[in-house]
PDB file as gemmi writes it, atoms N, CA and C in Angstrom:
CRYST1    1.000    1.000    1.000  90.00  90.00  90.00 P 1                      
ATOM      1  N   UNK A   1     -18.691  -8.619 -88.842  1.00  0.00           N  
ATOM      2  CA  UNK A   1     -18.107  -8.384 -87.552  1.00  0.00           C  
ATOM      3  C   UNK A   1     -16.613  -8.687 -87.633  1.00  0.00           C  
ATOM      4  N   UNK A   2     -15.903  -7.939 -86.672  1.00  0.00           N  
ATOM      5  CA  UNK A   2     -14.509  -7.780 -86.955  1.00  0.00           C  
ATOM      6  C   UNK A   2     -13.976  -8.255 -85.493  1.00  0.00           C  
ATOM      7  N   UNK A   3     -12.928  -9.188 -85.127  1.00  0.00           N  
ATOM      8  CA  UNK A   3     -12.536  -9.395 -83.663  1.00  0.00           C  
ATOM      9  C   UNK A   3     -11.154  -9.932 -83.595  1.00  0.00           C  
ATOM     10  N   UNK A   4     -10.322  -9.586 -82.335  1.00  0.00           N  
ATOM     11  CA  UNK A   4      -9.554 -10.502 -82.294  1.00  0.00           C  
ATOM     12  C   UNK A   4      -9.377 -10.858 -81.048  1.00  0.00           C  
ATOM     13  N   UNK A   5      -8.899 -12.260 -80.758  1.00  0.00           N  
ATOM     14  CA  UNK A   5      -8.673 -12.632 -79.840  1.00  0.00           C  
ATOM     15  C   UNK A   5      -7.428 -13.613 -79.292  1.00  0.00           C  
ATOM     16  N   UNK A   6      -6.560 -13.374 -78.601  1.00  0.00           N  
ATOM     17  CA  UNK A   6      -5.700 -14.265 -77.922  1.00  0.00           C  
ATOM     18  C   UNK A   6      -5.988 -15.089 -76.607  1.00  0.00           C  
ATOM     19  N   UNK A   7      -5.469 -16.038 -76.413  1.00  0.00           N  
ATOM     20  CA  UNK A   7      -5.684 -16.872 -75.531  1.00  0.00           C  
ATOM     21  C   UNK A   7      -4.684 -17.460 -75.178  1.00  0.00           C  
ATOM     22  N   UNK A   8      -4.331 -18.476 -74.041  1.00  0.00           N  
ATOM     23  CA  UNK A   8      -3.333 -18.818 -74.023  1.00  0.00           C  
ATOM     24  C   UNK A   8      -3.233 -20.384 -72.950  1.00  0.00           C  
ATOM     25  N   UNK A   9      -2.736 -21.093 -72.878  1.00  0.00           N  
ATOM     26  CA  UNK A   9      -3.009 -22.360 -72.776  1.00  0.00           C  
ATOM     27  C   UNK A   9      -3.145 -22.447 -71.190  1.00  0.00           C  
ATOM     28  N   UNK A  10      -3.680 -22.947 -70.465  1.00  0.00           N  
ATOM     29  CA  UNK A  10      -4.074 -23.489 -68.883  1.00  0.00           C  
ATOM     30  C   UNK A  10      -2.621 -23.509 -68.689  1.00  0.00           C  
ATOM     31  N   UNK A  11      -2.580 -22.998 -67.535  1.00  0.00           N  
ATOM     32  CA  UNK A  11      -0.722 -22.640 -66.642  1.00  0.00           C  
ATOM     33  C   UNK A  11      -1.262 -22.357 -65.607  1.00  0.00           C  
ATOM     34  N   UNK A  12      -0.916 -23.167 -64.299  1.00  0.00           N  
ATOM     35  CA  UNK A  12      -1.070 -22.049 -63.271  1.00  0.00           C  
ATOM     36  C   UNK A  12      -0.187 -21.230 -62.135  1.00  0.00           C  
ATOM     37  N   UNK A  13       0.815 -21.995 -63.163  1.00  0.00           N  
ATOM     38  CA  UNK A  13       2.096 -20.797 -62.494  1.00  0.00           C  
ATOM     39  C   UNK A  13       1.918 -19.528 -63.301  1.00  0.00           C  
ATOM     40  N   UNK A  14       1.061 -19.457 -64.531  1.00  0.00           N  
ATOM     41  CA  UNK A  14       1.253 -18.136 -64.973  1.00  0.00           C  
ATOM     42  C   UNK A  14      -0.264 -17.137 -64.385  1.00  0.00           C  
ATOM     43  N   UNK A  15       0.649 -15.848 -64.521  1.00  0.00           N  
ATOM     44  CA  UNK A  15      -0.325 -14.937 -63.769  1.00  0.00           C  
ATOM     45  C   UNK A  15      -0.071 -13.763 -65.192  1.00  0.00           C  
ATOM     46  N   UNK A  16      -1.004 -12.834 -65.108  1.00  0.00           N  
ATOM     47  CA  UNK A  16      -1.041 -11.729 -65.427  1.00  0.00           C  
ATOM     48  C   UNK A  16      -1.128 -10.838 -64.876  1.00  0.00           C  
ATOM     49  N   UNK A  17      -0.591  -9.599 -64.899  1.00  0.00           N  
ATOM     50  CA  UNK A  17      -0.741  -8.148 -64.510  1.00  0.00           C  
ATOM     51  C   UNK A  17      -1.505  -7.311 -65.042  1.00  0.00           C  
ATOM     52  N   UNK A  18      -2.145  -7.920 -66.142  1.00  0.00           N  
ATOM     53  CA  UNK A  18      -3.083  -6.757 -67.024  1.00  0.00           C  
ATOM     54  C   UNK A  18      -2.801  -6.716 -68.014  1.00  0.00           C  
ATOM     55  N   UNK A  19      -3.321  -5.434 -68.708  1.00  0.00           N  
ATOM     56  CA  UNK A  19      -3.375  -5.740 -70.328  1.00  0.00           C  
ATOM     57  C   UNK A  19      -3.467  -4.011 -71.234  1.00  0.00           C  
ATOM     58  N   UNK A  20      -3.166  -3.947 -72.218  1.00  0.00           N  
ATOM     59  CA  UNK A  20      -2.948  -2.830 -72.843  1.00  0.00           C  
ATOM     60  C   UNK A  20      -2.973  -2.656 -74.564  1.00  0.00           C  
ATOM     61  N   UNK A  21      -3.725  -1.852 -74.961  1.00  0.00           N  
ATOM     62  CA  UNK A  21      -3.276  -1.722 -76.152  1.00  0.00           C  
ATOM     63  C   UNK A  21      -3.810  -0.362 -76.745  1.00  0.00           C  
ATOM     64  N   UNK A  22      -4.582   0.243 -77.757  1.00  0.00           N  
ATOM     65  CA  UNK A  22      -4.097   1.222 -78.645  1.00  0.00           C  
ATOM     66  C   UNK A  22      -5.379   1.183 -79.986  1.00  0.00           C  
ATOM     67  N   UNK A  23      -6.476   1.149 -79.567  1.00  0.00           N  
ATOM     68  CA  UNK A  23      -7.415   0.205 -80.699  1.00  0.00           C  
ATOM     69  C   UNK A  23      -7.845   1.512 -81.486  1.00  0.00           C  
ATOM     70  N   UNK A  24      -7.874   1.567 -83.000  1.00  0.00           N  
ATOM     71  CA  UNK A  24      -8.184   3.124 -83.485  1.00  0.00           C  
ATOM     72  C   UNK A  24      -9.467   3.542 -83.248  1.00  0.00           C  
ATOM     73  N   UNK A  25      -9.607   4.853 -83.406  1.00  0.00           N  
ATOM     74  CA  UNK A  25     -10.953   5.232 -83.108  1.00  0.00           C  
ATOM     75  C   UNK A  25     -11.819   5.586 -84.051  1.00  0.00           C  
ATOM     76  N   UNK A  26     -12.892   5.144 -84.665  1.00  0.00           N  
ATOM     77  CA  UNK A  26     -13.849   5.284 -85.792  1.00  0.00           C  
ATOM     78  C   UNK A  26     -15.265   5.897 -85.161  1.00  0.00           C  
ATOM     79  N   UNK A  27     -16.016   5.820 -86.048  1.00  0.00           N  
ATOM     80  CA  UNK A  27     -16.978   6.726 -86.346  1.00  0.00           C  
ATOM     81  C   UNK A  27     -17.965   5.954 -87.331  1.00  0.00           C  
ATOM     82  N   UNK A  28     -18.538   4.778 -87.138  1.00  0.00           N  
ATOM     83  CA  UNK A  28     -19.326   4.032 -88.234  1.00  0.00           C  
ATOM     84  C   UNK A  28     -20.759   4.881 -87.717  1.00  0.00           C  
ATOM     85  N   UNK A  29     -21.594   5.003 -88.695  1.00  0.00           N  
ATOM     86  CA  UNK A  29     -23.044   5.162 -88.715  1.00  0.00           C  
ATOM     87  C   UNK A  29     -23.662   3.919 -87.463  1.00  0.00           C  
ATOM     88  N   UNK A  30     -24.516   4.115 -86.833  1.00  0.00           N  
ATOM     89  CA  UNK A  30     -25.210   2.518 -86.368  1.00  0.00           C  
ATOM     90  C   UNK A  30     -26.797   3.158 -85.751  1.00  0.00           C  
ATOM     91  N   UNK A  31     -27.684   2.676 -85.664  1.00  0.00           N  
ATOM     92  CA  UNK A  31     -29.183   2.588 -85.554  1.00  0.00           C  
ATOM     93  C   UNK A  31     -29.072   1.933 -84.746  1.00  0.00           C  
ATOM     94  N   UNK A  32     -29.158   2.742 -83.409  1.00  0.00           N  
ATOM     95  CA  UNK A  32     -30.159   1.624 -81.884  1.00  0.00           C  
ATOM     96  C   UNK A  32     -31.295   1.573 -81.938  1.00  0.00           C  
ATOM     97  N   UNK A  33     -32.133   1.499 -83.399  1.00  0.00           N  
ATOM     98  CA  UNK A  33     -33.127   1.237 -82.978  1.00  0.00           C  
ATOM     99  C   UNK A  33     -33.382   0.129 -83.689  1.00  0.00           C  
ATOM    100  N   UNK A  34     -32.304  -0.577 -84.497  1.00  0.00           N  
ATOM    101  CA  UNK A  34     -32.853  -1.659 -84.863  1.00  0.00           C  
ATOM    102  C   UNK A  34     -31.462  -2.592 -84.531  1.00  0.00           C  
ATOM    103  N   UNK A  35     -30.929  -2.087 -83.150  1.00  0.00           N  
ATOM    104  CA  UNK A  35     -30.181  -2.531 -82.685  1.00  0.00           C  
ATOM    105  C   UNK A  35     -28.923  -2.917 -83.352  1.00  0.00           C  
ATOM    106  N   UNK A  36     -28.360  -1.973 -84.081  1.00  0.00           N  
ATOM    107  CA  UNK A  36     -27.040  -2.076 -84.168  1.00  0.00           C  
ATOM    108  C   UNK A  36     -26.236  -1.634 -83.563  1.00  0.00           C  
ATOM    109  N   UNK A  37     -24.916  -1.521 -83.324  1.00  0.00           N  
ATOM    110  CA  UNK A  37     -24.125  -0.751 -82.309  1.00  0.00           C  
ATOM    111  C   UNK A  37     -22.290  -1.267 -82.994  1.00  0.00           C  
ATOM    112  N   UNK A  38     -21.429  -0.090 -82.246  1.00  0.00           N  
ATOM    113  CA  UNK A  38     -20.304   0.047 -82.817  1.00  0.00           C  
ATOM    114  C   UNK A  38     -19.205  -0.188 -81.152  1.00  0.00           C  
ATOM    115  N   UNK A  39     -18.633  -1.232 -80.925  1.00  0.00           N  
ATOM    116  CA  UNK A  39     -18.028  -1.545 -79.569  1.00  0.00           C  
ATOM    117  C   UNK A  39     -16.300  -1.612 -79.903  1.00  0.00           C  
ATOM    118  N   UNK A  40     -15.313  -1.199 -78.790  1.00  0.00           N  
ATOM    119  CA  UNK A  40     -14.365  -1.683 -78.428  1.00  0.00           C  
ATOM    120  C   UNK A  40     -13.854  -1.751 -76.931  1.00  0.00           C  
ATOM    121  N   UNK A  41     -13.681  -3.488 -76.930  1.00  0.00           N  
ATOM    122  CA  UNK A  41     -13.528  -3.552 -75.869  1.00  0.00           C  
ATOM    123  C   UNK A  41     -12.251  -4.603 -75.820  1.00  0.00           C  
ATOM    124  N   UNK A  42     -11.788  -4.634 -74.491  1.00  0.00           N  
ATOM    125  CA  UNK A  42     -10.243  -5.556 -73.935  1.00  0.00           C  
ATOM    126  C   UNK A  42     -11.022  -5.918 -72.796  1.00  0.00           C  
ATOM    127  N   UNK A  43     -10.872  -7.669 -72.415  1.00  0.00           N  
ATOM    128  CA  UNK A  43     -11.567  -8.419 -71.516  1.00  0.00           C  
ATOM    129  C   UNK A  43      -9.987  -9.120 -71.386  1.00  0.00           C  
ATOM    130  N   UNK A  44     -10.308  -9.184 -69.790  1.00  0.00           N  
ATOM    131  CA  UNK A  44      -9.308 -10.192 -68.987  1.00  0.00           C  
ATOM    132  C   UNK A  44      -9.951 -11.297 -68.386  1.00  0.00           C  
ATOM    133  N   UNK A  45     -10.483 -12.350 -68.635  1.00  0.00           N  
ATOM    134  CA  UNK A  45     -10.761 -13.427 -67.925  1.00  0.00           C  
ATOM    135  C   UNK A  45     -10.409 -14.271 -66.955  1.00  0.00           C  
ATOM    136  N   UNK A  46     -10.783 -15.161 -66.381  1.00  0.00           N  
ATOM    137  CA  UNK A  46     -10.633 -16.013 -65.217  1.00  0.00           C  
ATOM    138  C   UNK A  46     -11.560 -17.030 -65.301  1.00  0.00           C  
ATOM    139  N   UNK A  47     -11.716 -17.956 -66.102  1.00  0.00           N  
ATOM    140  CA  UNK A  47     -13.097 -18.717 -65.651  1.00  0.00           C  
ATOM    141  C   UNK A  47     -14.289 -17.651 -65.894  1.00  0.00           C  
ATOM    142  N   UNK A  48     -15.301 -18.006 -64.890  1.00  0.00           N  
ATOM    143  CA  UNK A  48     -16.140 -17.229 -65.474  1.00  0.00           C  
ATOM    144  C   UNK A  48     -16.086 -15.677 -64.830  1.00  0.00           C  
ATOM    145  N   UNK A  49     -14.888 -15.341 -64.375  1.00  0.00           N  
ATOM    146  CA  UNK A  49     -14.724 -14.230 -63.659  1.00  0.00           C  
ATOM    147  C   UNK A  49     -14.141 -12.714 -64.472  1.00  0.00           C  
ATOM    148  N   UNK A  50     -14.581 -11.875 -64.952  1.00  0.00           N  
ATOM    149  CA  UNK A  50     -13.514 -11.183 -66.339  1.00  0.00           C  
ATOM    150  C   UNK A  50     -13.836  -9.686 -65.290  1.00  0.00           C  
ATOM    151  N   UNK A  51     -12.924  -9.094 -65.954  1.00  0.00           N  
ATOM    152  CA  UNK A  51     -12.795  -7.451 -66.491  1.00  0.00           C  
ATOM    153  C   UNK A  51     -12.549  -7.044 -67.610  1.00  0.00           C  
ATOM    154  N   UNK A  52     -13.034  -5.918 -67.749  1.00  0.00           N  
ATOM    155  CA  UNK A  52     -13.632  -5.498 -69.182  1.00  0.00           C  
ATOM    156  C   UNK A  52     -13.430  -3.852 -68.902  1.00  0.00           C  
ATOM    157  N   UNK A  53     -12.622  -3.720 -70.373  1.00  0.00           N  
ATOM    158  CA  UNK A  53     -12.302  -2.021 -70.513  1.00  0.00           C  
ATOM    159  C   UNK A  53     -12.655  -1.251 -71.885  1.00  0.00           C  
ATOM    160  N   UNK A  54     -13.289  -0.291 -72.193  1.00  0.00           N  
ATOM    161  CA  UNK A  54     -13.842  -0.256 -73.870  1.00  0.00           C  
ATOM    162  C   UNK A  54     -14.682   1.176 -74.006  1.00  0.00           C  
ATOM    163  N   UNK A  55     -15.231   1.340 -75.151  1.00  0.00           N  
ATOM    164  CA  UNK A  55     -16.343   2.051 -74.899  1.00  0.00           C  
ATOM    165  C   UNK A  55     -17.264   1.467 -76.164  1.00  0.00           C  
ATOM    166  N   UNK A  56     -18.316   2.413 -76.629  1.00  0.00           N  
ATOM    167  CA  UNK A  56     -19.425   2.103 -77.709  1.00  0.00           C  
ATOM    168  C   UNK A  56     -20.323   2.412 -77.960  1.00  0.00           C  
ATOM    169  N   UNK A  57     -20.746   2.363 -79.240  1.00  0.00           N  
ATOM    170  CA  UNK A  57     -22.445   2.842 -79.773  1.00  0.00           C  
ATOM    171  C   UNK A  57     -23.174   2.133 -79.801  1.00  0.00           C  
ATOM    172  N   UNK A  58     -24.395   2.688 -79.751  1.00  0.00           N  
ATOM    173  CA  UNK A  58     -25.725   2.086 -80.165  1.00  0.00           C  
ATOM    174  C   UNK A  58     -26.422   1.384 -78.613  1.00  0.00           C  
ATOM    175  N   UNK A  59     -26.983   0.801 -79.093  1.00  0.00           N  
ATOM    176  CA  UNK A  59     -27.909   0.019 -77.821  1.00  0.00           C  
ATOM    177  C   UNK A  59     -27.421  -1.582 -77.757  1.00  0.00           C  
ATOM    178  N   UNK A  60     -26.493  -1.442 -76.659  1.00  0.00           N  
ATOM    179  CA  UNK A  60     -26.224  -3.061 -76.461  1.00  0.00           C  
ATOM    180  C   UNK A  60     -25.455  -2.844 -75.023  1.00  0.00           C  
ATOM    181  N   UNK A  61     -25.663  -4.113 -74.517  1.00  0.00           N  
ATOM    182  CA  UNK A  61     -24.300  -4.086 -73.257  1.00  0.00           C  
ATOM    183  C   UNK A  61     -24.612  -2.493 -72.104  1.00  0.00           C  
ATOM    184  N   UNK A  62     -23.759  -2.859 -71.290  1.00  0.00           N  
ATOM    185  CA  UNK A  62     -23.574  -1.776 -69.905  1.00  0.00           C  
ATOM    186  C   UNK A  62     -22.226  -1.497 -70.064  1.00  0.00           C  
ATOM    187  N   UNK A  63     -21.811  -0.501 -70.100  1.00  0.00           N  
ATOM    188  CA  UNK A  63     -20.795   0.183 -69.933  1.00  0.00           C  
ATOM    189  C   UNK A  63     -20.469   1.459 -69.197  1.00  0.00           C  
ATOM    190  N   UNK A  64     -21.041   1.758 -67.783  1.00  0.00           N  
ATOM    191  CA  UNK A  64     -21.454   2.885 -67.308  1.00  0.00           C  
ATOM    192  C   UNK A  64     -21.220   2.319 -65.714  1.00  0.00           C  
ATOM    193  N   UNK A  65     -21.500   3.363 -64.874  1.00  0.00           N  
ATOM    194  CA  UNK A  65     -21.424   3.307 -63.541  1.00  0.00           C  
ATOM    195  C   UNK A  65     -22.813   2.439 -62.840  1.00  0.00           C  
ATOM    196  N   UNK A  66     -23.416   2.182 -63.695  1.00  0.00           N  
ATOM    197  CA  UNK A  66     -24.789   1.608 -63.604  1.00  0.00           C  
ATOM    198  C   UNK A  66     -24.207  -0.267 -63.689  1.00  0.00           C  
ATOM    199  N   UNK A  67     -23.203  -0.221 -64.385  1.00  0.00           N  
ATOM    200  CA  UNK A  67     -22.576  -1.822 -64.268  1.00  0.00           C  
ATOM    201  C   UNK A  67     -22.390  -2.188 -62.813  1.00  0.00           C  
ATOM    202  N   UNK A  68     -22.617  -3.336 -62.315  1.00  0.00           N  
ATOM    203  CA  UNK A  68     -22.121  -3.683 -61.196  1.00  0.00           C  
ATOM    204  C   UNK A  68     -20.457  -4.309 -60.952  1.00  0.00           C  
ATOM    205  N   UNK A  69     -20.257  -3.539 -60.156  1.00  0.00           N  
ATOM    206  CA  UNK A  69     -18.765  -3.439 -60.153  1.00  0.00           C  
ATOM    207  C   UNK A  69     -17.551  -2.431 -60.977  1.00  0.00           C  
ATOM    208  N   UNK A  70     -18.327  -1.770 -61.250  1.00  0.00           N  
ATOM    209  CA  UNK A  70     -17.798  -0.394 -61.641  1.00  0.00           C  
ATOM    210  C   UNK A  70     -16.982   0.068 -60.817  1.00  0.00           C  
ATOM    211  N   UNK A  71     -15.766   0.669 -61.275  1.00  0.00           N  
ATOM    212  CA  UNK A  71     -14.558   1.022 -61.142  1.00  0.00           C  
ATOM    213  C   UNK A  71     -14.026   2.088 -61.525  1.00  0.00           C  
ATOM    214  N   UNK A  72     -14.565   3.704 -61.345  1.00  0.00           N  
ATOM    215  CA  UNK A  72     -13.600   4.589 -62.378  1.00  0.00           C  
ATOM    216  C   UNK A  72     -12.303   5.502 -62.364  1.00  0.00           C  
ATOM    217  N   UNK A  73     -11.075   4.900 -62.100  1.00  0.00           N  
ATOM    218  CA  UNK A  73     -10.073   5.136 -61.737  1.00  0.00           C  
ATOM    219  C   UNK A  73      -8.982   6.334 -62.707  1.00  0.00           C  
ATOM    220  N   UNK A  74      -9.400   6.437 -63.904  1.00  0.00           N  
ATOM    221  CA  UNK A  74      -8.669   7.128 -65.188  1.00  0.00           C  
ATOM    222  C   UNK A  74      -9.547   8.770 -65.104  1.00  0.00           C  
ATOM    223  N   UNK A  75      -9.346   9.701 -63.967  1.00  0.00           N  
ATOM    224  CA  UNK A  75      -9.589  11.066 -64.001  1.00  0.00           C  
ATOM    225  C   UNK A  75      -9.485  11.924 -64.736  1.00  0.00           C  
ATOM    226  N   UNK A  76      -8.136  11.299 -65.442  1.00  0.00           N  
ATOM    227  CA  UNK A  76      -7.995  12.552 -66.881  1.00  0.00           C  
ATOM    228  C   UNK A  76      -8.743  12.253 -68.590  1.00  0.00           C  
ATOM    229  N   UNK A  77      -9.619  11.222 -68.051  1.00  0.00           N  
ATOM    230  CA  UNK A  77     -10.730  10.801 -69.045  1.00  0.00           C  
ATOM    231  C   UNK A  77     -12.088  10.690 -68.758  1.00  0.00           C  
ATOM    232  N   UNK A  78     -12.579  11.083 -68.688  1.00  0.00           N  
ATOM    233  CA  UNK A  78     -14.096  11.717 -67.886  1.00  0.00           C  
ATOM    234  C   UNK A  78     -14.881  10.666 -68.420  1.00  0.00           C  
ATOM    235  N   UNK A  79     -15.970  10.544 -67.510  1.00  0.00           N  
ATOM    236  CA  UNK A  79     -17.103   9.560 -68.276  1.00  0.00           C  
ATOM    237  C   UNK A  79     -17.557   9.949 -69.295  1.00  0.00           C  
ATOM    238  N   UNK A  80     -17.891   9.346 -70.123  1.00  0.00           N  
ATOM    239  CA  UNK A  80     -18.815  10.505 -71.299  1.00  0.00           C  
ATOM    240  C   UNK A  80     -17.848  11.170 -72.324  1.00  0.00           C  
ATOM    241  N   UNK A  81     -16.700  10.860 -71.995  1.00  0.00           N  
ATOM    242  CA  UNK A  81     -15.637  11.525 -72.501  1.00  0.00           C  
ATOM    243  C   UNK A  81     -15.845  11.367 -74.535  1.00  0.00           C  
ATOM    244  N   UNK A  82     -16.009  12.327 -75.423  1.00  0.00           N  
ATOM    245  CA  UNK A  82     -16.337  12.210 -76.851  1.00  0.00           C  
ATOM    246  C   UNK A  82     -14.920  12.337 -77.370  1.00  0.00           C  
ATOM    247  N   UNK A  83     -14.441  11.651 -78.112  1.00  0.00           N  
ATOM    248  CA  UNK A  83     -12.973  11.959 -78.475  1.00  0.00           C  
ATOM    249  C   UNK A  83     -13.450  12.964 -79.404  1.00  0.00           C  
ATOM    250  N   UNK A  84     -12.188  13.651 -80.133  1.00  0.00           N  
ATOM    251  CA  UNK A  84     -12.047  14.889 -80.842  1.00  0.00           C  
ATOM    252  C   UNK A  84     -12.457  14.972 -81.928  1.00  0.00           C  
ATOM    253  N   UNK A  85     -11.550  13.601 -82.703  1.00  0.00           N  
ATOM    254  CA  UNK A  85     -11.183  13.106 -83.951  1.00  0.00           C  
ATOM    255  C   UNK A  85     -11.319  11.726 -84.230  1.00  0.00           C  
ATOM    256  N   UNK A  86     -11.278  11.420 -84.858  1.00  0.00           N  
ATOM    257  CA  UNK A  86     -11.785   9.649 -85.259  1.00  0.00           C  
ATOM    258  C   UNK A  86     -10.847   9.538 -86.516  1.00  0.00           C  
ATOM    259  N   UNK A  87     -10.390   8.567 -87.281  1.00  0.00           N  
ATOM    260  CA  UNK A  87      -9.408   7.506 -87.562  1.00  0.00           C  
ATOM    261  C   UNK A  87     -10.361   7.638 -88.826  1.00  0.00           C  
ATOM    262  N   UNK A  88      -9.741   8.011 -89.979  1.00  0.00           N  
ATOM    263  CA  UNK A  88     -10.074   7.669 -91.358  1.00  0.00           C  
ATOM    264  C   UNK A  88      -9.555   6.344 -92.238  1.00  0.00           C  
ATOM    265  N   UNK A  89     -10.488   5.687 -93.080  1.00  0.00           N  
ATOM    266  CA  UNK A  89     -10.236   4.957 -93.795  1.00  0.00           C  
ATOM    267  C   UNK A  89      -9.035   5.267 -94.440  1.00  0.00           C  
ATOM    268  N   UNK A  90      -8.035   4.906 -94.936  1.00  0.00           N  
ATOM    269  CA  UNK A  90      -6.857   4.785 -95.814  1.00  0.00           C  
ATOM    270  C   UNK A  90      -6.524   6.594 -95.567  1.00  0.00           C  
ATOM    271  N   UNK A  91      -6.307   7.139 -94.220  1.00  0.00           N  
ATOM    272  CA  UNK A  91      -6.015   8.331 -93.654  1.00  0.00           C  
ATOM    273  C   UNK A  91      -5.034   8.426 -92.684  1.00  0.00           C  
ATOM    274  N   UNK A  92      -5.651   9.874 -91.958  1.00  0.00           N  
ATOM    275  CA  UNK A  92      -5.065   9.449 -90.955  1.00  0.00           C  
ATOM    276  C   UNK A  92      -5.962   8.950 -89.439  1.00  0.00           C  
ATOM    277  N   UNK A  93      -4.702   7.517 -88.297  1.00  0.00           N  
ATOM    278  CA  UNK A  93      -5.399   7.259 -87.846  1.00  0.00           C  
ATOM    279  C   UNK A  93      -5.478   7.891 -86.375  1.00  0.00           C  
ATOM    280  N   UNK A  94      -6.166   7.892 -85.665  1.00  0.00           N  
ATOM    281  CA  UNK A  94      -6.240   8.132 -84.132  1.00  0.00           C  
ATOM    282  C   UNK A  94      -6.828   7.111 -83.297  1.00  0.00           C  
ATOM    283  N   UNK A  95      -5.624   6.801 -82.083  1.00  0.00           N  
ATOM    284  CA  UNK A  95      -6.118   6.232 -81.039  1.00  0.00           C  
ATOM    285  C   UNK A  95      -6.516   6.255 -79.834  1.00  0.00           C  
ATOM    286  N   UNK A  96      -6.886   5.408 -78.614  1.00  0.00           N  
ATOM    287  CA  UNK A  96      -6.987   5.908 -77.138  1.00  0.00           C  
ATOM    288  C   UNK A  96      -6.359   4.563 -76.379  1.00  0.00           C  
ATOM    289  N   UNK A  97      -5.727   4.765 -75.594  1.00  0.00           N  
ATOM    290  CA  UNK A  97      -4.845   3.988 -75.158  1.00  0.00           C  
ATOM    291  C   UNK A  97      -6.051   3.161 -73.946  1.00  0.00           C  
ATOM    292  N   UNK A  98      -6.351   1.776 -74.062  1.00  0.00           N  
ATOM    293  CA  UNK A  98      -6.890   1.264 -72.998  1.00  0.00           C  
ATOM    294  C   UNK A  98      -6.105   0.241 -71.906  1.00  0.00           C  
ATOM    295  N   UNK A  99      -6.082   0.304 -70.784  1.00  0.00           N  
ATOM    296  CA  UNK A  99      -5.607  -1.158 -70.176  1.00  0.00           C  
ATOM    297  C   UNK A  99      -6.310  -1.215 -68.877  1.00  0.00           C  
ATOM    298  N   UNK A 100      -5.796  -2.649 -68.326  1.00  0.00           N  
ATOM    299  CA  UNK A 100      -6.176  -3.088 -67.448  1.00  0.00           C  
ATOM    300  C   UNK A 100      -5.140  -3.356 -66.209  1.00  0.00           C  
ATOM    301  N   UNK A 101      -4.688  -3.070 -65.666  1.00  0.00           N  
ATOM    302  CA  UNK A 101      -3.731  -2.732 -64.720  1.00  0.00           C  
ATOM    303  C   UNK A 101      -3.510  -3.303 -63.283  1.00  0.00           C  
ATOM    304  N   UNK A 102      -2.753  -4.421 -62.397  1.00  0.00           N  
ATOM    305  CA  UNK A 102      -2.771  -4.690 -61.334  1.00  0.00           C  
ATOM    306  C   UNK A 102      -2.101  -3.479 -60.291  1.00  0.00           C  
ATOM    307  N   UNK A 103      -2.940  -2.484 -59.596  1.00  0.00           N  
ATOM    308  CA  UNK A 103      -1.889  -1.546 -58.910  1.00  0.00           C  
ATOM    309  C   UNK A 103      -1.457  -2.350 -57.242  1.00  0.00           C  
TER     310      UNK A 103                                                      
END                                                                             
């Protein structure tokens, strides 16, 4: 398993506006049936309060309008949306731009 994560120390003058980044897009093999799966996701936390932006394979997790508290605000990316092209090993890569946004 592959992850990264930042964090940042208790402040409570500090706030965030959201979050953004650029994560490449692959294409691994995975078996939901013996429950593997292929995820990217960007989480904003609060205690135990988060938002969460991503997509993924296989059988794990909710990621759909079926989540409670679903939100789908990005029109020019459809649910279900299959990207084109996917990101080769030592190639070339492709990304999809995700964030999380205070409007």
């Amino acid at each position: 398993m592959q992850y990264a994560v930042v964090r940042t120390t208790a402040n409570p003058s500090k706030q965030f506006r959201g979050i953004e980044g650029w994560p490449s897009l692959y294409k691994p093999k995975v078996d939901g049936s013996i429950k593997q799966y292929s995820a990217t996701r960007m989480k904003l936390s609060n205690g135990p309060d988060s938002i969460e932006v991503g997509w993924m394979a296989g059988d794990k997790g909710c990621m759909d309008t079926q989540c409670p508290g679903f939100v789908h605000v990005a029109k020019d990316v459809p649910l279900g949306d299959v990207p084109e092209r996917y990101s080769q090993i030592d190639g070339e890569q492709y990304t999809w731009k995700l964030f999380i946004d205070k409007v």
